[in-house]
MDTraj code that builds the backbone (N, CA, C; nanometers):
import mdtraj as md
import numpy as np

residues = "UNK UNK UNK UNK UNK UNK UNK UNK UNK UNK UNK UNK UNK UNK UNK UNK UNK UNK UNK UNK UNK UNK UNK UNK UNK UNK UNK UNK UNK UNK UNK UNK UNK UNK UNK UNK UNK UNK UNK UNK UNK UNK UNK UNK UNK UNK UNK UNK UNK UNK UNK UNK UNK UNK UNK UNK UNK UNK UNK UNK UNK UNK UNK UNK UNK UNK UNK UNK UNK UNK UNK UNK UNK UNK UNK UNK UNK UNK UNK UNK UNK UNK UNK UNK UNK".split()
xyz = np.array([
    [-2.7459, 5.0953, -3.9507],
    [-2.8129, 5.1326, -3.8288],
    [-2.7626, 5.0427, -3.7160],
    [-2.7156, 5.1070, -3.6281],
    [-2.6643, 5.0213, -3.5368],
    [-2.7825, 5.0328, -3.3951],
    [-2.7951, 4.9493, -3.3612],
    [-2.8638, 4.9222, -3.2131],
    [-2.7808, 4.8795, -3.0981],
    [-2.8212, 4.9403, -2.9873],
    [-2.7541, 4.9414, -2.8790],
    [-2.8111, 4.7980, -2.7950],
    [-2.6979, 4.7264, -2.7738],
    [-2.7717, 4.5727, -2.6930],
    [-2.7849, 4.5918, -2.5132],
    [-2.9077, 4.5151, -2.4996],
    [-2.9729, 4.5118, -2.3697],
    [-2.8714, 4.4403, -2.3193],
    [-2.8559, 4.5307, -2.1647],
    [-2.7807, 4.4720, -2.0364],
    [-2.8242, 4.3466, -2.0356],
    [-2.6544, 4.2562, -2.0548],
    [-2.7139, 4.1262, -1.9958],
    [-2.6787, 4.1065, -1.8597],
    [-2.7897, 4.0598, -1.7844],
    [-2.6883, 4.0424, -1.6168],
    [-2.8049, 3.9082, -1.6163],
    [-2.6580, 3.8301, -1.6338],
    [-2.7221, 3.7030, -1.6083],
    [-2.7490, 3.6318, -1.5104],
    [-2.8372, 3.5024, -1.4917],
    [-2.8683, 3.4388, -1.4221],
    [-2.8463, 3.2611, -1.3587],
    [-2.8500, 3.2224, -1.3215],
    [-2.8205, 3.1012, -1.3204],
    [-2.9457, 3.0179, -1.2583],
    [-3.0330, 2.9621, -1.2969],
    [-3.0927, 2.9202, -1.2195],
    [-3.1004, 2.7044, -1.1862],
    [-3.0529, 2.7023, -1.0484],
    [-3.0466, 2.5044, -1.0383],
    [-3.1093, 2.4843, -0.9204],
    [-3.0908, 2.3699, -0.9214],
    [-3.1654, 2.2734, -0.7176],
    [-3.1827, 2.1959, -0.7445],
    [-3.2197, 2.1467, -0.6568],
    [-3.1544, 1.9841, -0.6119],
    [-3.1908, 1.9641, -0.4484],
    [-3.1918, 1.8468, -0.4013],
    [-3.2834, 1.7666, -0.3134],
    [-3.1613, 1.7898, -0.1472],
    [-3.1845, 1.9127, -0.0569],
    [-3.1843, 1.9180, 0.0274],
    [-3.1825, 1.7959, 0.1749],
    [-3.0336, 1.8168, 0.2234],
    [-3.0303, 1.7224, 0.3627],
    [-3.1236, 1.7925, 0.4559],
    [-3.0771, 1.9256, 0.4867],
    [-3.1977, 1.9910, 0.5907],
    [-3.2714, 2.1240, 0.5072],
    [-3.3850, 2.1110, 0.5691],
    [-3.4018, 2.2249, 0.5020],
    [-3.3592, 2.3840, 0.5549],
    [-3.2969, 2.3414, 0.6660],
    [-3.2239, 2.4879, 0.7350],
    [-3.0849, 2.4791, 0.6991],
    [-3.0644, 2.4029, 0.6073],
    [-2.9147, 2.4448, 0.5195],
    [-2.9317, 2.4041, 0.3971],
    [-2.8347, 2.4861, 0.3194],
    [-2.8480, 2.4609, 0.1942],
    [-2.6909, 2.4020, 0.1818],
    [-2.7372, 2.2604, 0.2138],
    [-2.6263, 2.1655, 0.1808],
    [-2.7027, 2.0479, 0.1363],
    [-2.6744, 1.9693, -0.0532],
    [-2.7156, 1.9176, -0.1175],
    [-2.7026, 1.7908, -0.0909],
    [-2.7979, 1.6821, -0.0955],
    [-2.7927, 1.5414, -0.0482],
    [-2.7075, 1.4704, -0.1617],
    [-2.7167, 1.5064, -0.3082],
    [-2.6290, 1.4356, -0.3990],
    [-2.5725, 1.5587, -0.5054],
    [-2.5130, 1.6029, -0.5326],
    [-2.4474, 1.7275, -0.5991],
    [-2.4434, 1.6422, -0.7384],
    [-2.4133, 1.5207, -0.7533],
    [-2.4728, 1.4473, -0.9271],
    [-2.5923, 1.4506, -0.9530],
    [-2.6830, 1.4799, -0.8417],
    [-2.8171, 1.5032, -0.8646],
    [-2.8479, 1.6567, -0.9178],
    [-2.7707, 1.7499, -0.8959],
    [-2.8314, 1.8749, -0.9292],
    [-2.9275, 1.9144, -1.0533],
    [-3.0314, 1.9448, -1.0485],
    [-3.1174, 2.0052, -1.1438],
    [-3.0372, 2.1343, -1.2071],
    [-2.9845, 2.1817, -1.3578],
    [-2.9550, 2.2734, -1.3808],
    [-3.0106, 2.2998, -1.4584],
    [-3.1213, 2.4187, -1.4732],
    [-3.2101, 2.5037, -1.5448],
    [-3.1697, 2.5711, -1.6536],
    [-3.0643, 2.6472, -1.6038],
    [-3.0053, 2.7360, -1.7074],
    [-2.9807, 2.8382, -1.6806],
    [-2.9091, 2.9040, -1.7862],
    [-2.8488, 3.0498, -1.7624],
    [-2.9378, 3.1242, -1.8231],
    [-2.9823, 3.2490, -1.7841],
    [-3.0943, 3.3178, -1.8240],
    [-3.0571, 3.4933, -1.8621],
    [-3.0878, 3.5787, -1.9719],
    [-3.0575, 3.7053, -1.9495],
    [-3.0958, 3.8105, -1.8808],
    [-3.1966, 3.8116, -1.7782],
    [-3.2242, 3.8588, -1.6774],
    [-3.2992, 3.7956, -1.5909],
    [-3.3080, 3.9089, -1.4601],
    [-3.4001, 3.8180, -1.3443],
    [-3.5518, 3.8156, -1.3351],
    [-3.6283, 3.8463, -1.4818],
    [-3.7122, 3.8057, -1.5043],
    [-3.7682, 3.6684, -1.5791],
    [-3.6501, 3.6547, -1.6339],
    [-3.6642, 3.5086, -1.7421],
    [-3.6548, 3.4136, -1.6493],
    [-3.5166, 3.4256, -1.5443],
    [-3.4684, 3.3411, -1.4461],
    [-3.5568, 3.3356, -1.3112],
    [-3.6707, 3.4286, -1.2983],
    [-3.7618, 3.3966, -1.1938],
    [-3.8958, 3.2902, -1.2776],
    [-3.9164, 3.3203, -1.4012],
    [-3.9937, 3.2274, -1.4917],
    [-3.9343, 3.0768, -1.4758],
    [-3.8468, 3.0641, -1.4761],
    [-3.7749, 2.9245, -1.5013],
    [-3.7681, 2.8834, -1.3675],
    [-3.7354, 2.9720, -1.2554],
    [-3.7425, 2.9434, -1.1142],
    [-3.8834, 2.9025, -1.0691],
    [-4.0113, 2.9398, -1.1036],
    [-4.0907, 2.9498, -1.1016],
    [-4.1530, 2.7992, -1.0987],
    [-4.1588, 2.7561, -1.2309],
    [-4.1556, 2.6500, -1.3263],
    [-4.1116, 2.5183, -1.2462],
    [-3.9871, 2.5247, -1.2537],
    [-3.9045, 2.4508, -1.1837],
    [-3.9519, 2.4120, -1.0301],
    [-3.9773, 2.5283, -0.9311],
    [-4.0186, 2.4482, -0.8061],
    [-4.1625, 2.4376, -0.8269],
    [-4.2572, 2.4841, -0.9250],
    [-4.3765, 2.3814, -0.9396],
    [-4.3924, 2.2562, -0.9747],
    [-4.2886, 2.2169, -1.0726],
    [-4.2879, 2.0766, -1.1081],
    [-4.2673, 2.0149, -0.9817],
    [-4.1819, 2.0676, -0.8368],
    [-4.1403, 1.9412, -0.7640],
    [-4.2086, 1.9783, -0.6304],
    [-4.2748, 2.0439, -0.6581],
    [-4.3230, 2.0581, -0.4880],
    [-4.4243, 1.9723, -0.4358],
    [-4.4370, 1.8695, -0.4774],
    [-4.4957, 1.7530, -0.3927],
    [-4.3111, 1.6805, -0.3127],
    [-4.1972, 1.7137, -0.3756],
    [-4.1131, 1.7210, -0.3099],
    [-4.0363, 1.8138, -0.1808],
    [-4.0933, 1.7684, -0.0354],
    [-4.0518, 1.9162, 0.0282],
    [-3.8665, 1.9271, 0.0598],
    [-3.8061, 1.8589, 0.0536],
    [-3.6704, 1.8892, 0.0666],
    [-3.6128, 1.9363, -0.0955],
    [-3.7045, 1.9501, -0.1934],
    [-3.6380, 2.0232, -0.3552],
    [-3.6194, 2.1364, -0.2987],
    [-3.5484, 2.2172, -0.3676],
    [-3.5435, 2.3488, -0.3499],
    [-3.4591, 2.4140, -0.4711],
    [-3.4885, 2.5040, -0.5280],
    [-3.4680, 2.5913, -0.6995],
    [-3.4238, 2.7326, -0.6275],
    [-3.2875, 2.7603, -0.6657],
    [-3.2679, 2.9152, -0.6636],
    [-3.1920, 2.9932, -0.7869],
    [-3.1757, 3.1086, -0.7386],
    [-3.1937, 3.1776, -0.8381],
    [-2.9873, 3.2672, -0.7802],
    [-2.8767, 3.2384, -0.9002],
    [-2.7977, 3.3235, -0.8739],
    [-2.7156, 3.4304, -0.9517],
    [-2.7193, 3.4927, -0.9339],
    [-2.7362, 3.6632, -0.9805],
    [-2.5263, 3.6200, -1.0541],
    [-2.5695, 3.6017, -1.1828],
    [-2.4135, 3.5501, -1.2107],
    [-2.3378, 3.6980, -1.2532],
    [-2.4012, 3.8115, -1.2872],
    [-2.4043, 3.9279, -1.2848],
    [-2.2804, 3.9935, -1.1782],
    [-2.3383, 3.9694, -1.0975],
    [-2.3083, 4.0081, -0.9800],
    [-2.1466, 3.9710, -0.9165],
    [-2.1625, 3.8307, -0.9675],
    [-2.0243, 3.7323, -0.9523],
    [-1.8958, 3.8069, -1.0230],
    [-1.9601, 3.8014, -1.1711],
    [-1.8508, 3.8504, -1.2401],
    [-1.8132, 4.0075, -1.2490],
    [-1.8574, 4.1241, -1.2155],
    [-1.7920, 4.2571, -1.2311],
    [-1.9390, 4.3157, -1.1092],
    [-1.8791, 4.2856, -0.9497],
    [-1.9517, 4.3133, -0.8748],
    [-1.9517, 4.5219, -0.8591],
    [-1.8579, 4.6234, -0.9318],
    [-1.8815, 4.7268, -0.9656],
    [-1.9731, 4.7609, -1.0529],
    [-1.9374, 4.7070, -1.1688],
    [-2.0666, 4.6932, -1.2767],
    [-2.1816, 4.6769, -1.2088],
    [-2.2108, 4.5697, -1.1225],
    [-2.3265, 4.5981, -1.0695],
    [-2.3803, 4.6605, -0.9496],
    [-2.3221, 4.7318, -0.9234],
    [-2.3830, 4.8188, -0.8242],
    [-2.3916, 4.9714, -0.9158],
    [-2.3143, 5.0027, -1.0204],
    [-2.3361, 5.0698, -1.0857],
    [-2.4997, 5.0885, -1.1581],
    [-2.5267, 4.9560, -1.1481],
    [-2.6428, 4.9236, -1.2358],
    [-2.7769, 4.9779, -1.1395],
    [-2.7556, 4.9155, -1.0117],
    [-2.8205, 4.9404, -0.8851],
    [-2.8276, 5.0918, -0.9137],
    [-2.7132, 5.1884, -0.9293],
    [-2.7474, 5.3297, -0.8831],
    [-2.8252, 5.3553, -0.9625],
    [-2.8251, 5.3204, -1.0806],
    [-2.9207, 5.3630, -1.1992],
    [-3.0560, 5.3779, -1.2198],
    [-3.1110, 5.2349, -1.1465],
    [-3.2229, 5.1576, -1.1305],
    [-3.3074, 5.2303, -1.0053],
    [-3.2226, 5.3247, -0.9479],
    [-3.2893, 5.3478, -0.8056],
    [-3.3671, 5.4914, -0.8395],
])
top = md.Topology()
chain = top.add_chain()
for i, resn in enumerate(residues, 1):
    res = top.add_residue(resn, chain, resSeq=i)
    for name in ("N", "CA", "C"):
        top.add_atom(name, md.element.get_by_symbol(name[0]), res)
traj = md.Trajectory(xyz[None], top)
């Protein structure tokens, strides 16, 4: 019996401690928080989630979320988009 495997469109989720907060340019890039790679953008909003609760008595932290999906076979995903709509 074979089973068909779930779309992975992965995630990346890191952050790290902000010079301004109107740019996202990092005060120490050896500092980066890296969360992890996640199999969708539900796991990776959980971990995003998580992540800027632990630091938000820090206001220059900041946790995002990047669509690694997207990076690697940006047809594939818009394909995915038509699907979804």
């Amino acid at each position: 019996m074979s089973e068909e495997a779930p779309d992975q469109l992965l995630h990346l989720v890191f952050g790290g401690e902000l010079i301004d907060l109107d740019e996202v340019d990092f005060k120490d890039l050896s500092k980066l928080d890296i969360i992890g790679i996640f199999p969708n953008y539900a796991a990776a909003y959980d971990a995003w989630r998580n992540a800027a609760q632990r630091t938000v008595d820090n206001a220059q932290m900041r946790y995002f979320v990047v669509h690694i999906h997207k990076l690697l076979d940006p047809e594939d995903d818009r394909e995915h988009e038509l699907k979804t709509q």
